[in-house]
gemmi code that builds the backbone of each chain (N, CA, C; Angstrom):
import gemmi

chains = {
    "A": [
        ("UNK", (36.413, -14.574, -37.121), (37.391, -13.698, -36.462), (38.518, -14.539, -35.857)),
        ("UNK", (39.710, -14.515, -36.218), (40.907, -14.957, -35.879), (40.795, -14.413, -34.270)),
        ("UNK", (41.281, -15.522, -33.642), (41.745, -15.069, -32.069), (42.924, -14.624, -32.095)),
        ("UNK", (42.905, -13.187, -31.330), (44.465, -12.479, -30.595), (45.473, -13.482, -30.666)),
        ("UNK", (46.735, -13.109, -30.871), (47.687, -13.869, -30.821), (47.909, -14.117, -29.393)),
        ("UNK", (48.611, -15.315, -29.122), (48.892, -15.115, -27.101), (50.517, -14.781, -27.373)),
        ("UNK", (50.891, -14.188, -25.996), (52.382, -14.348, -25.733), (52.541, -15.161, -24.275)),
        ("UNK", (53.553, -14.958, -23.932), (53.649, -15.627, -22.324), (54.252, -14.753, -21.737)),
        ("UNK", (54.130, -14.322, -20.694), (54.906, -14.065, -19.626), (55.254, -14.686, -17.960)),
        ("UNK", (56.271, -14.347, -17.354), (56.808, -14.860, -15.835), (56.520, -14.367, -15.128)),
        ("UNK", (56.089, -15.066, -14.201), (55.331, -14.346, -12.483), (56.097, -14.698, -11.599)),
        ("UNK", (56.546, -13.593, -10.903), (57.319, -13.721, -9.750), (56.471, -12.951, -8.488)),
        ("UNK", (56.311, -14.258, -7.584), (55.576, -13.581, -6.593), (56.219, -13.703, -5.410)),
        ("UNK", (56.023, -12.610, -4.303), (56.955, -12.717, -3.244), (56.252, -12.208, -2.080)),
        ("UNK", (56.537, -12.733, -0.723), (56.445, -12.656, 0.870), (54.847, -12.869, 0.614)),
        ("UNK", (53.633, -12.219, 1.134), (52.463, -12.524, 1.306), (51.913, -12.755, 0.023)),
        ("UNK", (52.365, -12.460, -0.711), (51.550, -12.750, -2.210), (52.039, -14.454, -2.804)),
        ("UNK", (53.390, -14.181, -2.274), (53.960, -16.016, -2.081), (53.410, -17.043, -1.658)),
        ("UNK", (52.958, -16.588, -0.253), (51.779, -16.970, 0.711), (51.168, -17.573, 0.188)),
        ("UNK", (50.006, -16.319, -0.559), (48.721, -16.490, -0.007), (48.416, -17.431, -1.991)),
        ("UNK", (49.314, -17.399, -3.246), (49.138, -17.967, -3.853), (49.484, -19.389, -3.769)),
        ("UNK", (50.401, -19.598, -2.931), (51.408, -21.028, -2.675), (52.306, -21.323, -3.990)),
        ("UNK", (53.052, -20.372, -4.179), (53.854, -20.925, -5.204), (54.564, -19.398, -5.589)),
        ("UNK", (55.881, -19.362, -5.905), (56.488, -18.598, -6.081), (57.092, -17.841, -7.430)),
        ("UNK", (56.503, -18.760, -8.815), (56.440, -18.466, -9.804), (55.612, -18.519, -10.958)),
        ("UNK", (55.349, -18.581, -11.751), (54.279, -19.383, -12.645), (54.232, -18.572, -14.120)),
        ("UNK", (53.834, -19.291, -14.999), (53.719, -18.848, -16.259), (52.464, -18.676, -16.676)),
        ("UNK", (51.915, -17.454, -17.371), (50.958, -17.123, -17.887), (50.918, -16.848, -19.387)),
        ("UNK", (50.237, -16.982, -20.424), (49.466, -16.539, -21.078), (49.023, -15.560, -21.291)),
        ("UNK", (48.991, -14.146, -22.071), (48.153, -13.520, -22.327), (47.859, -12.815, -23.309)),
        ("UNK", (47.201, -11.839, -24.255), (47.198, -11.695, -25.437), (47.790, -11.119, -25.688)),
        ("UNK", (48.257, -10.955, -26.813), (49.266, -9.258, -27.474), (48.526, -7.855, -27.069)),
        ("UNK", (49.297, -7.364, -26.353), (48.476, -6.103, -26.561), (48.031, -5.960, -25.151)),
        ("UNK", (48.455, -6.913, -23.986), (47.579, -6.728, -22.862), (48.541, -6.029, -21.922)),
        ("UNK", (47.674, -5.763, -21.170), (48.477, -4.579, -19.997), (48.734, -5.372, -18.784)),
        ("UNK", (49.488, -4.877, -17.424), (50.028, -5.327, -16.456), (48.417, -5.414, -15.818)),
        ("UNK", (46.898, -4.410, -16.085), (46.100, -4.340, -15.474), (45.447, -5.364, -15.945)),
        ("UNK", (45.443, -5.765, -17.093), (44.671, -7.264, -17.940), (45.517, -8.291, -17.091)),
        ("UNK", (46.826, -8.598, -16.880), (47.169, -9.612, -16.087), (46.936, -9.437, -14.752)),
        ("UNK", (46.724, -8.736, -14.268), (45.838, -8.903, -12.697), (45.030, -9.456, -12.596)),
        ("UNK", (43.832, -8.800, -13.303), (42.099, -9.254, -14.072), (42.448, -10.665, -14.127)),
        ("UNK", (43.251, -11.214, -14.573), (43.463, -12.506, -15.108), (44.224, -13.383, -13.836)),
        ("UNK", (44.703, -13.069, -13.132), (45.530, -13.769, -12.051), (44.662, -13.835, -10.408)),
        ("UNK", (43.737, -12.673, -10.689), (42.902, -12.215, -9.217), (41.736, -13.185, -9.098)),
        ("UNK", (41.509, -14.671, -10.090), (41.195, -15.011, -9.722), (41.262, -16.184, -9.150)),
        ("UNK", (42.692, -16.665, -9.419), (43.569, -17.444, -8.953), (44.198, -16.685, -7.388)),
        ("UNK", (44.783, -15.954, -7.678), (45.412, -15.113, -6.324), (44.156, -13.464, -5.874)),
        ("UNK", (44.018, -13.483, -5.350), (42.649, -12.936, -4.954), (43.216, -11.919, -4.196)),
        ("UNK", (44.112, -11.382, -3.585), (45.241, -10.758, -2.797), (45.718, -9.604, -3.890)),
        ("UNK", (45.676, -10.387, -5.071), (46.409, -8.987, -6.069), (45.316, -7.741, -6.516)),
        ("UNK", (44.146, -8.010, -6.149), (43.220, -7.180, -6.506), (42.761, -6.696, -5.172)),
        ("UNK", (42.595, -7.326, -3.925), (42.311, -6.796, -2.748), (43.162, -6.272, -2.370)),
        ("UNK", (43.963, -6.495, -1.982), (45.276, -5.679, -1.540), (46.504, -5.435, -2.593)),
        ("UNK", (46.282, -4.611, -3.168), (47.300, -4.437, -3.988), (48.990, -3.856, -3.786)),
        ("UNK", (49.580, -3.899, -4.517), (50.875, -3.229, -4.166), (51.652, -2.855, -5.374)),
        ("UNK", (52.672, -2.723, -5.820), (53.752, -2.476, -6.755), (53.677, -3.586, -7.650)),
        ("UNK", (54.157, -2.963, -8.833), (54.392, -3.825, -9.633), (55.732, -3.617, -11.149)),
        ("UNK", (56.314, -4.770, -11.128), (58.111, -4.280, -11.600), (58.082, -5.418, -12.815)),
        ("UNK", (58.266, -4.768, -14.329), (58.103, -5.384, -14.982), (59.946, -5.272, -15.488)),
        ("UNK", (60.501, -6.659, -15.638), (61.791, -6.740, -15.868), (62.477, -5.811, -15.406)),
        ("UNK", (62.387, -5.764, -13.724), (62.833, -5.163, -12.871), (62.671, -3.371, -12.584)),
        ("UNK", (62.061, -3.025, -12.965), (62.038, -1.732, -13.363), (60.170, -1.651, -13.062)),
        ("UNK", (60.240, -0.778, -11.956), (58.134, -0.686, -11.370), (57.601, 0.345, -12.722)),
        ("UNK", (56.477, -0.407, -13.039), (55.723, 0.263, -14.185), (53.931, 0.896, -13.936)),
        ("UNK", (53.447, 1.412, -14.171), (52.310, 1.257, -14.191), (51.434, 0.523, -14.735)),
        ("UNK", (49.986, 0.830, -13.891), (48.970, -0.514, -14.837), (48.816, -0.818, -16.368)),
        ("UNK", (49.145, 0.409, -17.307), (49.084, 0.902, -18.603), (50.000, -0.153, -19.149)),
        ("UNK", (51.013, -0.225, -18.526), (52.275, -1.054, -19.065), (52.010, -1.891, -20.079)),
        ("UNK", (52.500, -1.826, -21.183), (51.607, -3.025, -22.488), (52.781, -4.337, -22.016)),
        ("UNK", (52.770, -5.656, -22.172), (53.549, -6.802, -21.697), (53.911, -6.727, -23.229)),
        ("UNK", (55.376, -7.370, -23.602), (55.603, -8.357, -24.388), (56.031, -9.965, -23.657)),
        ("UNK", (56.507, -10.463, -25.017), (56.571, -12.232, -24.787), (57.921, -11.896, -24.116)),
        ("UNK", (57.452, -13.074, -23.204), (59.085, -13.386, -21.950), (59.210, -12.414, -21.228)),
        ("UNK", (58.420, -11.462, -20.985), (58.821, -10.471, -19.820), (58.786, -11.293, -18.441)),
        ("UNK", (59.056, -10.498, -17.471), (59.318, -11.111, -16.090), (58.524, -10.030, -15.284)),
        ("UNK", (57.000, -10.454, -14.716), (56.283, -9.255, -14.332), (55.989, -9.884, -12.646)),
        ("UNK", (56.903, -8.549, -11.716), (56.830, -9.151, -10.582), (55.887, -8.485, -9.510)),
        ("UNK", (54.827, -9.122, -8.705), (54.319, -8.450, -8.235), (54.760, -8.216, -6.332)),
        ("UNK", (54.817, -7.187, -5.844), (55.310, -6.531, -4.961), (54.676, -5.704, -3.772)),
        ("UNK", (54.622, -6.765, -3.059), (53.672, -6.183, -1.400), (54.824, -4.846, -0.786)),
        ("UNK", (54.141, -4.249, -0.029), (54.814, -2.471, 0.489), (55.852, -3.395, 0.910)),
        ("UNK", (56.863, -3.111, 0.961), (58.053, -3.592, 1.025), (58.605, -3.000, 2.299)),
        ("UNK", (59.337, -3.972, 3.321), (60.262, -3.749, 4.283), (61.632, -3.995, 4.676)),
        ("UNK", (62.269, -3.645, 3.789), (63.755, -3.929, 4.057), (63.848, -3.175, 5.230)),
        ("UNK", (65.322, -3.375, 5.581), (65.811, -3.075, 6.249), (66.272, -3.087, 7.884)),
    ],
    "B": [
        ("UNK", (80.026, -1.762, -4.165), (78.928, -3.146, -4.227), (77.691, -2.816, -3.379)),
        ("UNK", (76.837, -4.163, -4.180), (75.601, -3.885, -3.831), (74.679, -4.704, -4.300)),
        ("UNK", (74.434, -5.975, -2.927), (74.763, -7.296, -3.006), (73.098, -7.911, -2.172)),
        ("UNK", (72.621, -8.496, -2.102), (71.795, -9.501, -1.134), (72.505, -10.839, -1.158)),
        ("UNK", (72.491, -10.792, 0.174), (73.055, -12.350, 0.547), (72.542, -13.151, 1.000)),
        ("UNK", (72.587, -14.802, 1.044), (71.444, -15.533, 1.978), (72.481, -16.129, 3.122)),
        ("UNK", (73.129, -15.200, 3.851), (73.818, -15.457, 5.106), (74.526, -14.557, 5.885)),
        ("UNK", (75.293, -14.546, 6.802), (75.519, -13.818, 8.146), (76.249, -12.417, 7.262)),
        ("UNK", (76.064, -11.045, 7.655), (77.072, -10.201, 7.380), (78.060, -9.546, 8.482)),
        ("UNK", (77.749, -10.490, 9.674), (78.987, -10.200, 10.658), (80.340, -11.049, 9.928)),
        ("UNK", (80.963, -10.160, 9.701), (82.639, -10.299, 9.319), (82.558, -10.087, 7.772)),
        ("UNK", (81.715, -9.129, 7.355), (81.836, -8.956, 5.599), (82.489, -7.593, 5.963)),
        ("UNK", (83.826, -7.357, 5.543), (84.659, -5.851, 5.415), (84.288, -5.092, 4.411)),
        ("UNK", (83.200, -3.675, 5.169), (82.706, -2.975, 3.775), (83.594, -2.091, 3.556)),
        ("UNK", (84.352, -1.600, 4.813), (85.448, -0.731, 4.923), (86.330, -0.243, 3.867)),
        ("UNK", (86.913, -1.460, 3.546), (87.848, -1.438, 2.709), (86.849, -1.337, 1.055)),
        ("UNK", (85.758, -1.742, 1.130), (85.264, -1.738, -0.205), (84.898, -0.257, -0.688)),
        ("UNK", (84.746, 0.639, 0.340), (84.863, 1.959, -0.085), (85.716, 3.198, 0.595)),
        ("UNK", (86.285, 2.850, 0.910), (87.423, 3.848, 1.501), (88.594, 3.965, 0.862)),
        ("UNK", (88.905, 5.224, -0.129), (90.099, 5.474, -0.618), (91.070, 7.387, 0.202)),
        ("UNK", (91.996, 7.109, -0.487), (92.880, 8.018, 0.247), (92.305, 9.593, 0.420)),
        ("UNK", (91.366, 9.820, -0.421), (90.914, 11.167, -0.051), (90.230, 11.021, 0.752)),
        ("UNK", (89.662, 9.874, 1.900), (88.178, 10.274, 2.546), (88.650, 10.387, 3.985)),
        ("UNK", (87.707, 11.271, 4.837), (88.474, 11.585, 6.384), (87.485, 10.996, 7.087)),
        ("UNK", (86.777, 10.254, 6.368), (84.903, 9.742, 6.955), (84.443, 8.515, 7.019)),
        ("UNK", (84.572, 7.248, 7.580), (83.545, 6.261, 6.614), (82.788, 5.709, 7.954)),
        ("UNK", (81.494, 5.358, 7.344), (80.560, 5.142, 8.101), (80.080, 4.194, 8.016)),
        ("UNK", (79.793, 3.043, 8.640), (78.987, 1.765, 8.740), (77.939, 1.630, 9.498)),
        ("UNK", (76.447, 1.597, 9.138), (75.397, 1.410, 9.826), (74.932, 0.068, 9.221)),
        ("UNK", (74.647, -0.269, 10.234), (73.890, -2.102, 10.069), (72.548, -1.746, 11.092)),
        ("UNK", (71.486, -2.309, 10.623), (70.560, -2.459, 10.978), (70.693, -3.835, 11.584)),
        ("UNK", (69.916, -3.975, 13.289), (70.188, -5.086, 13.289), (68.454, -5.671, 13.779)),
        ("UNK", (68.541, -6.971, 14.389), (67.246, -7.602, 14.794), (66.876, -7.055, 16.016)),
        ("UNK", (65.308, -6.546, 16.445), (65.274, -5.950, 17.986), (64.693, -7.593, 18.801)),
        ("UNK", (64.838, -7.325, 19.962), (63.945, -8.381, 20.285), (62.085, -7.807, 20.225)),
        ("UNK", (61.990, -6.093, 20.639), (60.826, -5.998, 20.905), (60.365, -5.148, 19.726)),
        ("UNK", (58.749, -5.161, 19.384), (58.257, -4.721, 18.185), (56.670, -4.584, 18.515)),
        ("UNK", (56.403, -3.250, 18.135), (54.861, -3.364, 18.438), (54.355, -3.726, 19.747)),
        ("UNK", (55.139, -3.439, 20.917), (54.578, -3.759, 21.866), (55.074, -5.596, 22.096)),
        ("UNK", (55.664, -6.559, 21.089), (55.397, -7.895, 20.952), (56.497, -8.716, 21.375)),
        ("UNK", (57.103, -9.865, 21.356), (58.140, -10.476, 21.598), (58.334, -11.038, 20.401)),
        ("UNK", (59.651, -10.723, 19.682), (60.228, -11.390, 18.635), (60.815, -12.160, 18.959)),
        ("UNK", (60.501, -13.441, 18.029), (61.246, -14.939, 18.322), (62.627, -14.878, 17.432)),
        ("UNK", (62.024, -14.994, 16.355), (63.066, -14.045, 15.203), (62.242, -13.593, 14.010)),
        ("UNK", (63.213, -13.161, 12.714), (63.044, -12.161, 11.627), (63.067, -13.448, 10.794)),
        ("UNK", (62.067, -13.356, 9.550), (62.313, -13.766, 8.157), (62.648, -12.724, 7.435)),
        ("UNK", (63.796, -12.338, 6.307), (63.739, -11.470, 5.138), (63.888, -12.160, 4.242)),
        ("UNK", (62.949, -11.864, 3.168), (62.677, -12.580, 1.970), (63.286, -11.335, 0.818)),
        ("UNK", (63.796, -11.567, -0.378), (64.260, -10.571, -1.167), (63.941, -11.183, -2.763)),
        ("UNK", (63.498, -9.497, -3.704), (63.633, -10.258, -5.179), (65.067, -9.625, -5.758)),
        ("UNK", (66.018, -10.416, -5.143), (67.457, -10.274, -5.016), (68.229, -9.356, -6.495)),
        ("UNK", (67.362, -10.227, -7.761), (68.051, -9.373, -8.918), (67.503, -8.024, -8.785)),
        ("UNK", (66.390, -7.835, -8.591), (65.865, -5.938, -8.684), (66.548, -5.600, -7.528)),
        ("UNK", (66.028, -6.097, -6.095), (66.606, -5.173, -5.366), (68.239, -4.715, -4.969)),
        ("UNK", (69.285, -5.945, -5.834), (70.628, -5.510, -6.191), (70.439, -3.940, -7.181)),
        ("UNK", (69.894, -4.391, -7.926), (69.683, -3.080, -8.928), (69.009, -1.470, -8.687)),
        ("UNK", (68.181, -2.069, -8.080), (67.165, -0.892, -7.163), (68.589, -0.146, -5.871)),
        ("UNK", (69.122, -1.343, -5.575), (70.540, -0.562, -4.035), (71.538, 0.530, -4.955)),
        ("UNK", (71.665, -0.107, -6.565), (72.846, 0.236, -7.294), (72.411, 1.959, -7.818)),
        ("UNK", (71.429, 1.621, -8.095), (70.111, 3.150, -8.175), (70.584, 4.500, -6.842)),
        ("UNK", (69.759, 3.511, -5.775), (70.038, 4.400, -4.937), (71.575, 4.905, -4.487)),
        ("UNK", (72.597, 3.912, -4.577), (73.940, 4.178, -4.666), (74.394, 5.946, -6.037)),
        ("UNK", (73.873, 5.260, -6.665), (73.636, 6.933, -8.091), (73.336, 8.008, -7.898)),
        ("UNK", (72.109, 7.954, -6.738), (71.421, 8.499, -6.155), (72.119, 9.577, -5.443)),
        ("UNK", (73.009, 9.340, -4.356), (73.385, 9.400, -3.471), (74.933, 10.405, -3.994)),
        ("UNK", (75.362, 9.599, -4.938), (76.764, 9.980, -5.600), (76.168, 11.362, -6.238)),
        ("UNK", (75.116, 11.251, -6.932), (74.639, 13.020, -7.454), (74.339, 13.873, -6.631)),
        ("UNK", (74.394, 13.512, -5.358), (73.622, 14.542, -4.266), (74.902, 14.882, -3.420)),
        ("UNK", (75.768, 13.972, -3.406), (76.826, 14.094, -1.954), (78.122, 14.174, -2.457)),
        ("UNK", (79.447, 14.623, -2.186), (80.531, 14.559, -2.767), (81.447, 13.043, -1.958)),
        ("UNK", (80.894, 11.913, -2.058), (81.258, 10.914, -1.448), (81.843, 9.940, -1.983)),
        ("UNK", (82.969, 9.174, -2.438), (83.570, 8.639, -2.684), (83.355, 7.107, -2.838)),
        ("UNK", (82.655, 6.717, -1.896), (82.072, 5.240, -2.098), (81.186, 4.712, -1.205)),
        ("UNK", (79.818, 3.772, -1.844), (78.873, 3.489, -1.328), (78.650, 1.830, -1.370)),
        ("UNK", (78.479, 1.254, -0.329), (78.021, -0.240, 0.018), (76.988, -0.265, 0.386)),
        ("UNK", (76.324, -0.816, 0.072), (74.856, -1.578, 0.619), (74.741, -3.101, 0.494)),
        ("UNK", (74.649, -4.083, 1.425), (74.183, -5.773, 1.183), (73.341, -5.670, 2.270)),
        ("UNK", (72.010, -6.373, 2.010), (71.443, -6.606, 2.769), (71.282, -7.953, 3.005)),
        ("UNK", (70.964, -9.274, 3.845), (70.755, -10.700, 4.058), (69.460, -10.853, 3.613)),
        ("UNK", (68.801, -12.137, 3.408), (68.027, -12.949, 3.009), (68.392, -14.226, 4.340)),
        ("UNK", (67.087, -14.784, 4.823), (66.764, -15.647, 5.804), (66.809, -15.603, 7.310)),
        ("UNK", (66.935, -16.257, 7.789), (66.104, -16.228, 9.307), (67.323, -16.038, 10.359)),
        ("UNK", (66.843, -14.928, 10.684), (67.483, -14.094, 11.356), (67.376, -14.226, 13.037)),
        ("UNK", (68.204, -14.623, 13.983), (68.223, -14.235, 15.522), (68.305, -12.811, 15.797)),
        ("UNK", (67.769, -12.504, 17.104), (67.849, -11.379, 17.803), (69.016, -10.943, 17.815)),
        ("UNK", (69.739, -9.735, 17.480), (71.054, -8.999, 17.225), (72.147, -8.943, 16.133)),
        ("UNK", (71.039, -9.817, 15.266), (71.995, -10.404, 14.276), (71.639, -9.082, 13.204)),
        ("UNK", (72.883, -8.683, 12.177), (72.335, -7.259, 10.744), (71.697, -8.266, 9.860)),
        ("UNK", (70.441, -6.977, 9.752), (69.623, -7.309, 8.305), (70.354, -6.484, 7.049)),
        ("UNK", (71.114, -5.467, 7.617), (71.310, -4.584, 6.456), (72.822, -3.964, 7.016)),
        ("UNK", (73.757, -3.837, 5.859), (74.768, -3.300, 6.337), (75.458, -2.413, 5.304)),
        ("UNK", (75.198, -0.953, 5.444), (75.390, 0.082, 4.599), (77.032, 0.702, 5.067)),
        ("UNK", (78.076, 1.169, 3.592), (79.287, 1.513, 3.884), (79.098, 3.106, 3.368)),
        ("UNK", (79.717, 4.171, 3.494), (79.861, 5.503, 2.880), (81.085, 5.649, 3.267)),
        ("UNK", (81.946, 6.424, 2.742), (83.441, 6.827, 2.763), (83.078, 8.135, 2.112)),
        ("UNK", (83.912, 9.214, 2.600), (83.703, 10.543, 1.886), (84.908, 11.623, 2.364)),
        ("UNK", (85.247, 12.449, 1.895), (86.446, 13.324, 2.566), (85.880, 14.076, 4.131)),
        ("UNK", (84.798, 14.456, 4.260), (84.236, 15.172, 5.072), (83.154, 14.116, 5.963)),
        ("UNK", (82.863, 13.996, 7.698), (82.679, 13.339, 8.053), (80.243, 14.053, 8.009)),
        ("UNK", (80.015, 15.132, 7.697), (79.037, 16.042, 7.297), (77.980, 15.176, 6.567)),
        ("UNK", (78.686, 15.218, 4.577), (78.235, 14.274, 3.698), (77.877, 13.177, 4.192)),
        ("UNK", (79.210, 12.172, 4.629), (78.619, 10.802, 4.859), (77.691, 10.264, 5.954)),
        ("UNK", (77.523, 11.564, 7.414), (76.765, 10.980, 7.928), (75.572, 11.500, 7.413)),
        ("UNK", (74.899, 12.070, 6.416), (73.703, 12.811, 5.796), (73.299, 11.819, 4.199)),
        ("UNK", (74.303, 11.340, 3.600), (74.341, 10.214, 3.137), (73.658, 8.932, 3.491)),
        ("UNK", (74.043, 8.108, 4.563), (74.391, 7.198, 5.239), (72.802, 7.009, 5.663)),
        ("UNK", (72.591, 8.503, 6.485), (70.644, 8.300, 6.660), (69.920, 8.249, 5.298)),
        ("UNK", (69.988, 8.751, 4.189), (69.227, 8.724, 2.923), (69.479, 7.509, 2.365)),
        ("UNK", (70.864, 6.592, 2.519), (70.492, 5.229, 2.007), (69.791, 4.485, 2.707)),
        ("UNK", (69.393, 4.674, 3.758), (68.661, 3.309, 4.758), (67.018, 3.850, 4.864)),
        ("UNK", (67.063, 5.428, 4.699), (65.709, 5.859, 4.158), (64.531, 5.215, 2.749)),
        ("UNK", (66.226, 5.604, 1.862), (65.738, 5.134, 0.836), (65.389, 3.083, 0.465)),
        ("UNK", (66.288, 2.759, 1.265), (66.000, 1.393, 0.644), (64.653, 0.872, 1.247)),
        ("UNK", (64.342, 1.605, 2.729), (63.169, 1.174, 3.057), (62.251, 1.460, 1.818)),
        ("UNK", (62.431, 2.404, 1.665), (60.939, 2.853, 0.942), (61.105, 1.850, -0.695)),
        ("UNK", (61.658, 1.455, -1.202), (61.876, 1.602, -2.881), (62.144, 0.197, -2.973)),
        ("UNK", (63.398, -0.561, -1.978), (64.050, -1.879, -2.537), (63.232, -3.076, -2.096)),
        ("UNK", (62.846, -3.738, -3.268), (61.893, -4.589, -3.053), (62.593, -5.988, -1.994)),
        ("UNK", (62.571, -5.818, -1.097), (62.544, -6.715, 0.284), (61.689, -6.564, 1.010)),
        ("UNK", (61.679, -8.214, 2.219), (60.335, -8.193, 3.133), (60.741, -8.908, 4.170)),
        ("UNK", (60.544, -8.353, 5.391), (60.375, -9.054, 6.763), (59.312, -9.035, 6.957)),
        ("UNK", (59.733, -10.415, 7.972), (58.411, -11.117, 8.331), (58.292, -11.180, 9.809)),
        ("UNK", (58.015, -10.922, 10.869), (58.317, -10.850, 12.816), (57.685, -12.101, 13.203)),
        ("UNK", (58.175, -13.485, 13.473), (57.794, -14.451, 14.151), (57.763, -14.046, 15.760)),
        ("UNK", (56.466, -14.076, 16.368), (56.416, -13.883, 17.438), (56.363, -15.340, 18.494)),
        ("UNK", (56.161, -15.231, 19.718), (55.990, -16.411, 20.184), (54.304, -17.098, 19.776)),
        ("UNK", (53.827, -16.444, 19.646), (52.231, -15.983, 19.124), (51.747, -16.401, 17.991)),
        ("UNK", (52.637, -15.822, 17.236), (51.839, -15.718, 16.106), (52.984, -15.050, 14.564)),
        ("UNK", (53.046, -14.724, 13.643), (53.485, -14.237, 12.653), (53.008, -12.812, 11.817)),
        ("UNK", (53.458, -12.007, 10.688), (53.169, -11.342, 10.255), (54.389, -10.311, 9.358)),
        ("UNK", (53.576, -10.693, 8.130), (54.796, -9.999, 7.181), (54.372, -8.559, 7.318)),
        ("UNK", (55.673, -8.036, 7.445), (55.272, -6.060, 7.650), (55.596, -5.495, 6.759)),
        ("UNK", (54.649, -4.148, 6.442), (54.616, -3.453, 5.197), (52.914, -3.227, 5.230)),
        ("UNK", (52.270, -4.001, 5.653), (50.980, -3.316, 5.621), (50.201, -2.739, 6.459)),
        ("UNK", (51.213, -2.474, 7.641), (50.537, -1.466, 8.581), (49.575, -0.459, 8.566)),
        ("UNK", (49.750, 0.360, 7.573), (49.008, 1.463, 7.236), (47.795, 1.184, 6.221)),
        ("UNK", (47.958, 0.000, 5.519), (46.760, -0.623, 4.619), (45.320, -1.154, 5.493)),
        ("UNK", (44.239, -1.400, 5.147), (43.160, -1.124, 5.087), (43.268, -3.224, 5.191)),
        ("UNK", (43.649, -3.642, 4.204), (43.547, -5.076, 3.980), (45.082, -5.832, 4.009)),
        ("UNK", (44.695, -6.896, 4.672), (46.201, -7.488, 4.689), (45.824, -8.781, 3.939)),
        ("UNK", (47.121, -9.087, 3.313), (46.801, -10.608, 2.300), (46.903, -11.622, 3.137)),
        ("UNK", (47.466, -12.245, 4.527), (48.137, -12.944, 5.039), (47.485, -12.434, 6.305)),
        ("UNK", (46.491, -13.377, 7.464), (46.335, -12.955, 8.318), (46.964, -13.250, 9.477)),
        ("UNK", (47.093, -12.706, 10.757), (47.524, -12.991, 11.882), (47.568, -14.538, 12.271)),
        ("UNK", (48.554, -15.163, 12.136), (48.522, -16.715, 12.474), (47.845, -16.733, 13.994)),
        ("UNK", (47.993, -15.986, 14.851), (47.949, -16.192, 15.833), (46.474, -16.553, 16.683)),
        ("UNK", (45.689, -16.980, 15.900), (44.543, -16.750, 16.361), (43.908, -18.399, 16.659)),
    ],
}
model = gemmi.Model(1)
for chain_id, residues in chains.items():
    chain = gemmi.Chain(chain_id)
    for i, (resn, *xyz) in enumerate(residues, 1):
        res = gemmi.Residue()
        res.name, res.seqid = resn, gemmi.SeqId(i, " ")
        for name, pos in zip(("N", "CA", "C"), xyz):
            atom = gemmi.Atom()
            atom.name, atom.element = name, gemmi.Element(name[0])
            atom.pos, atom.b_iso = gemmi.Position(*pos), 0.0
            res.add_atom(atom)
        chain.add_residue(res)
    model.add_chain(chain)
structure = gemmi.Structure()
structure.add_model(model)
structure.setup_entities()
């Protein structure tokens, strides 16, 4: 059985999720076909914050749901309740 | 326009960026830094921003606003970084013929950006720290430095 193809995508993380990963961007890996909820699964255990406390999430700027299928080079940002203003 | 900046917006003229000859109205609300919060003493404000969406997300709600109100022109910039007591985090413009619209306007953009535009303050106390937004949550990612 041939393995899934991978693509990559960009992590942009911001205010406590900035925090609590120490680093404000990073590149991932993940297969064709995977969802914004497969890259959580995959990041929560590095950043442990995205699955406990969750929040928004904005794939090439635009908030999507977990369903969201990724392609290659997207920019998937994840987003604590937000306080402008 | 509809801008994040990483510096002061005392002396940015929104005035002129939306006020043309039909309007009898324009309104400028700036949000600024309190000293007190929660009962706490603010030392000062961090705002952190994901500057390309939430330009885009302000430009939204600017659309927003234009389908609902007969108003002529809308500003929103908000700052990025560390903020003193009295200083604007946010400084919203409306211009409109009628002074009604823009002040009914004017509250729905500062409504709305709370809720939608991805930005974050943070309240340095003498104490301790804490990024806000998870008040009402159950779990916070980032705990109370203050301990």
């Amino acid at each position: 059985m041939t393995p899934a193809a991978q693509i990559s995508v960009q992590i942009r993380l911001f205010a406590s999720y900035r925090e609590a990963a120490g680093t404000r961007s990073l590149e991932a890996p993940v297969s064709q076909g995977a969802t914004v909820a497969d890259l959580v699964e995959l990041l929560a255990e590095r950043i442990p914050a995205l699955r406990t406390a969750p929040g928004l999430i904005a794939v090439n700027y635009t908030y999507v749901q977990p369903d969201f299928e990724l392609h290659q080079g997207d920019e998937v940002a994840f987003i604590p309740p937000v306080s402008g203003g | 326009m509809f801008k994040v900046i990483d510096g002061p917006l005392e002396g940015i003229d929104l005035e002129s960026e939306v006020r043309t000859d039909a309007d009898g109205a324009i309104i400028v609300f700036r949000g600024v830094a309190r000293r007190y919060s929660r009962g706490r003493d603010v030392v000062h404000l961090e705002y952190e921003a994901y500057a390309e969406m939430a330009e885009k997300v302000m430009a939204q709600i600017g659309e927003e606003i234009k389908a609902r109100w007969p108003v002529s022109g809308v500003a929103i910039v908000h700052r990025t970084g560390v903020l003193e007591i009295g200083q604007a985090s946010v400084a919203i413009a409306i211009a409109a013929p009628h002074r009604g619209e823009a002040f009914e306007a004017t509250e729905y953009a500062i409504d709305r950006l709370k809720q939608i535009v991805p930005i974050w303050k943070k309240e340095v106390w003498s104490d301790g720290e804490q990024w806000i937004g998870w008040e009402h949550e159950q779990h916070q990612v980032t705990s109370d430095h203050s301990a």
